[in-house]
N, C-alpha and C positions, 0 to 999 in steps of 0.2 A: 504494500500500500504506500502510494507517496505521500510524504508529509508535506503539509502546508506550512511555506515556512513565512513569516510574516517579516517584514523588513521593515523598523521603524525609520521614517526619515527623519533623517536628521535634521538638526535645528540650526540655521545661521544663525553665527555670534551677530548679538547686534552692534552697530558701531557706535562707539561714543557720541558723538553725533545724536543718533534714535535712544542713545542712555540718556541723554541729557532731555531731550521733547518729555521722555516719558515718566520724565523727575515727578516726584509728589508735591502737588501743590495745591492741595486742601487738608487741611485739619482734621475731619473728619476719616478721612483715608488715611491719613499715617496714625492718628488714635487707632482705628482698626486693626490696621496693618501689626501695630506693636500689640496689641490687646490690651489695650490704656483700658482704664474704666470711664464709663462718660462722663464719673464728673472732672473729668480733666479737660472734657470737652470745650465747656463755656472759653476757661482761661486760653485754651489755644486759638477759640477764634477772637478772644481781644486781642491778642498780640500777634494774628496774623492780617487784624486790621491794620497794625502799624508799620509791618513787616512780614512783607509773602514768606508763606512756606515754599521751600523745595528744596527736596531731600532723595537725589537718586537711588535706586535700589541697589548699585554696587557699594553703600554707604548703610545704606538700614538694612543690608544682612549681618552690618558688625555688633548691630545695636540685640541686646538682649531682650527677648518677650515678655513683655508684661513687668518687666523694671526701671521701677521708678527713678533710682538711683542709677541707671546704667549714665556711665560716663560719657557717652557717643549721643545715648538722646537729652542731657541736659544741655550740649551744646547747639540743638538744632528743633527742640520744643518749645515753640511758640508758650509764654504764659500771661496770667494778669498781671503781674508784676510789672510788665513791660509799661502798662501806662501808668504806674508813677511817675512823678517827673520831683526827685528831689533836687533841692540846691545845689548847681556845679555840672550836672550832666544836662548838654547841650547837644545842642543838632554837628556841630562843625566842631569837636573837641581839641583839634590841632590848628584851627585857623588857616587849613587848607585854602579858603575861597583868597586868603589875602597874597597868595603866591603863584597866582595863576597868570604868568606873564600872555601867555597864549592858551586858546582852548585845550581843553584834555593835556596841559604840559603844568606841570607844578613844578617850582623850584627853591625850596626851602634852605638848602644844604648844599656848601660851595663843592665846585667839581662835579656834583650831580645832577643829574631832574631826571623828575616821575614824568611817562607819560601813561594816561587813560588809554592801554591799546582794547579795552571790551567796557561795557558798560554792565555785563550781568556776571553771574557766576553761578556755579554747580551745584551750590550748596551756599544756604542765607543760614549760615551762623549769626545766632541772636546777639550775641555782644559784637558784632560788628561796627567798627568805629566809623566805617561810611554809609552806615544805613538811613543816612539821612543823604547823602550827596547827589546833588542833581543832574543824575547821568545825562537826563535827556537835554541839558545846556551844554553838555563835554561827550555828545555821541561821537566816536571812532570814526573817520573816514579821509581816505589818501584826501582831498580836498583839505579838511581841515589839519590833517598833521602837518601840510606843506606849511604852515606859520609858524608849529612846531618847530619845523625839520630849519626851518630862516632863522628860527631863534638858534637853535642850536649851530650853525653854523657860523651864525656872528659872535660867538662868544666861544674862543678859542681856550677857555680855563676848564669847561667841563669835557670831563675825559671818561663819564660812566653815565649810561642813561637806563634807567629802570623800567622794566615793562609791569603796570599793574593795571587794577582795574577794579571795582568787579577783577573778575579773574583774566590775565591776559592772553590764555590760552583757552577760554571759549571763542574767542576769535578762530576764524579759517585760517589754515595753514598759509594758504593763497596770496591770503592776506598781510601775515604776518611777515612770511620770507619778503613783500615787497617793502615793508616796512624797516625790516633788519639790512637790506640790501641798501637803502636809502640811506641807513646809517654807517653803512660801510664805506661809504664815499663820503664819510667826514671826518678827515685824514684825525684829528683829533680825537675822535672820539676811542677808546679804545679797550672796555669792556659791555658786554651785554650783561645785565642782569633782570632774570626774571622772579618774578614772587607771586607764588600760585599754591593752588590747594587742588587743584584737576587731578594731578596724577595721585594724588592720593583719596578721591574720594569718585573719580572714576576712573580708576588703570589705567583702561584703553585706549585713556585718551594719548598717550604715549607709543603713537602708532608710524609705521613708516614714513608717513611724509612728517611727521615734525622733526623726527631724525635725521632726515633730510636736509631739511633745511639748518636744522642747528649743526651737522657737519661740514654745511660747507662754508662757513662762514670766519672771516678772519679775527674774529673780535674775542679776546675773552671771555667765556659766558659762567656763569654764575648763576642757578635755579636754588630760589632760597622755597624751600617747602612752609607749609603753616602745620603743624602737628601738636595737639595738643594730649596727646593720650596714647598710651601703647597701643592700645586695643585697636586705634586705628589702622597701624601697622599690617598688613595679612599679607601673605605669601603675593599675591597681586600686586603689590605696594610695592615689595621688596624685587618682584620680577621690572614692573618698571623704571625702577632707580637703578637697579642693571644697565637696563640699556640705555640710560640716559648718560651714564656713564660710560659708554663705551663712544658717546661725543665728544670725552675729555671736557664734560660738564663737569662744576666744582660742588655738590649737593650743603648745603646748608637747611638747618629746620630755625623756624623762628616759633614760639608759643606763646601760650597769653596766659599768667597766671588766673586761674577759674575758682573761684569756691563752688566745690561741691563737684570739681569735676577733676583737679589737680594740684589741690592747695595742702599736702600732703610728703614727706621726705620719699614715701616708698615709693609713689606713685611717679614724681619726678625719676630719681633714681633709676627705675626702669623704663622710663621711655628713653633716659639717654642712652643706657644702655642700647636698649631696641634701637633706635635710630642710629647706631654705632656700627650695628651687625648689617643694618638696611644699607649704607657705605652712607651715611648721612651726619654731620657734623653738627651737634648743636652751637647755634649762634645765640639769639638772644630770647631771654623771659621776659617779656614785656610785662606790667603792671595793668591794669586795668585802663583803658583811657575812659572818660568821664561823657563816655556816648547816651545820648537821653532814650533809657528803653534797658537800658543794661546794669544800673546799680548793682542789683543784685546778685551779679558776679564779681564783685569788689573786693578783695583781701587788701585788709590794713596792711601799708606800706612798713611798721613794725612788723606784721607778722610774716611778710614776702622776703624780709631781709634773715628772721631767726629762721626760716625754711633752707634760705640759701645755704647761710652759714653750718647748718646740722649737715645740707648736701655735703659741701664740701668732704665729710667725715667719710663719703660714699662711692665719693667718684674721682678717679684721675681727671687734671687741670684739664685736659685735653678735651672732657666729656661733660664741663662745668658751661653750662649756658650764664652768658651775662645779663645779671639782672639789672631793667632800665627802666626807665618813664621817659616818653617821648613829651616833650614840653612846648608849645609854640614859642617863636620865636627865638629858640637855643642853636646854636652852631651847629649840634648835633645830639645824640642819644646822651640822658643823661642817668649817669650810673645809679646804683641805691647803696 
């Protein structure tokens, strides 16, 4: 007797790209999706009144079911909290709007400028300090960079130009390479530096053509990650920092101290480690900035400093993130 033999077909991986469309961006679905109970309901949709949800699904598989406490969903759960508004937390915490010599280009910091190369991102982390920024006055497009790309050309002292955003790698590759290539023909200019959270909250996005593009490129490059949590970290993580690495990219993490999500010696401790094994270098532990929507991840700057100092007890210098507060109007990062 022949057997019937049944051939599942297979499933095409989706592209980052179709991860991203099919990101979570109701309340009501990622309460579900994690088995929240609905009286968590209410508080998610005030604070996705203030602040869209979206939260990819290569992102909410790290997050644990039905806990409250998980580290991964207090970064990216909407709550009521969010519309308190006490004294100090403001829409513009760093006074970004006062250094905008040109659209989407920011210049705070000598030798450098920030440009806006995407206006969204993968993942709306609630203590985000641009959650108030009005992307749609600084939307991305070769037209308006060209002010950019004049600014940066007449001022022959900046020699590092930063790609952020929103995140700079929701942008199209297409896009970006014409971008980097523009910068490549300013003989001055002479590292790239990106700071993004993509490859860590969708892999994929870490796909042949951006590797493409960042190899052929003359400029020093430097991808600073945003990681705040080990648990972030998953074999995907660690496969994409691979080969970002194989551009002779420099990986750096930056993190944000969290109450209630990293405000803790063990919990630090082992994410540098984790990020050490990922080939990821911690850079800095930023402090809270005073973004209106976000108090409630606040750790007293006393208790950000006794955390440090107990690290130290834990980790080689090498593995010690610098703790900072970014200050408007300072030279630069300023230590604690």
């Amino acid at each position: 007797m022949q057997e019937n033999i049944i051939i599942a077909a297979s499933k095409t991986p989706l592209t980052w790209q179709q991860q991203l469309s099919m990101a979570i961006r109701d309340p009501k679905v990622l309460c579900d999706r994690l088995g929240l109970s609905s009286q968590w309901l209410a508080g998610a949709q005030t604070g996705h009144t203030l602040f869209d949800v979206c939260v990819p699904d290569a992102y909410l598989n790290r997050i644990a079911y039905a806990d409250l406490n998980d580290p991964l969903l207090r970064q990216i759960l909407p709550v009521d909290k969010e519309a308190l508004t006490p004294p100090g937390y403001v829409a513009d915490p760093l006074e970004e709007s006062d250094h905008q010599p040109a659209k989407g280009l920011i210049h705070k910091y000598a030798n450098r400028v920030l440009l806006i190369a995407s206006p969204t991102c993968a993942i709306n982390c609630r203590y985000c300090f641009r959650r108030h920024f009005p992307y749609s006055d600084n939307a991305p497009s070769r037209a308006q960079w060209q002010e950019a790309l004049d600014y940066l050309r007449a001022d022959t002292s900046i020699h590092e130009t930063i790609l952020s955003g929103g995140d700079p790698l929701a942008a199209n590759d297409r896009q970006l390479a014409w971008l980097v290539d523009q910068l490549e023909g300013i003989p001055h200019i002479k590292r790239l530096r990106i700071h993004t959270r993509l490859p860590v909250v969708i892999p994929d996005r870490v796909d042949d053509a951006l590797l493409a593009w960042l190899s052929n490129t003359r400029l020093q490059k430097v991808i600073v990650l945003h990681i705040n949590h080990a648990n972030e970290i998953d074999q995907a993580v660690i496969d994409a920092c691979t080969r970002l690495k194989q551009t002779s990219v420099t990986l750096l993490n930056q993190s944000v101290l969290l109450r209630g999500v990293n405000d803790n010696v063990t919990t630090l401790a082992t994410l540098s480690e984790r990020l050490f094994e990922a080939g990821i270098l911690p850079y800095y532990l930023h402090v809270l900035d005073p973004v209106q929507g976000a108090a409630h991840f606040d750790v007293a700057d006393e208790d950000a400093r006794a955390l440090v100092a107990e690290l130290r007890d834990y980790l080689p210098g090498f593995l010690m993130p610098r703790l900072v507060r970014e200050i408007p109007g300072k030279a630069s990062k300023t230590p604690l």
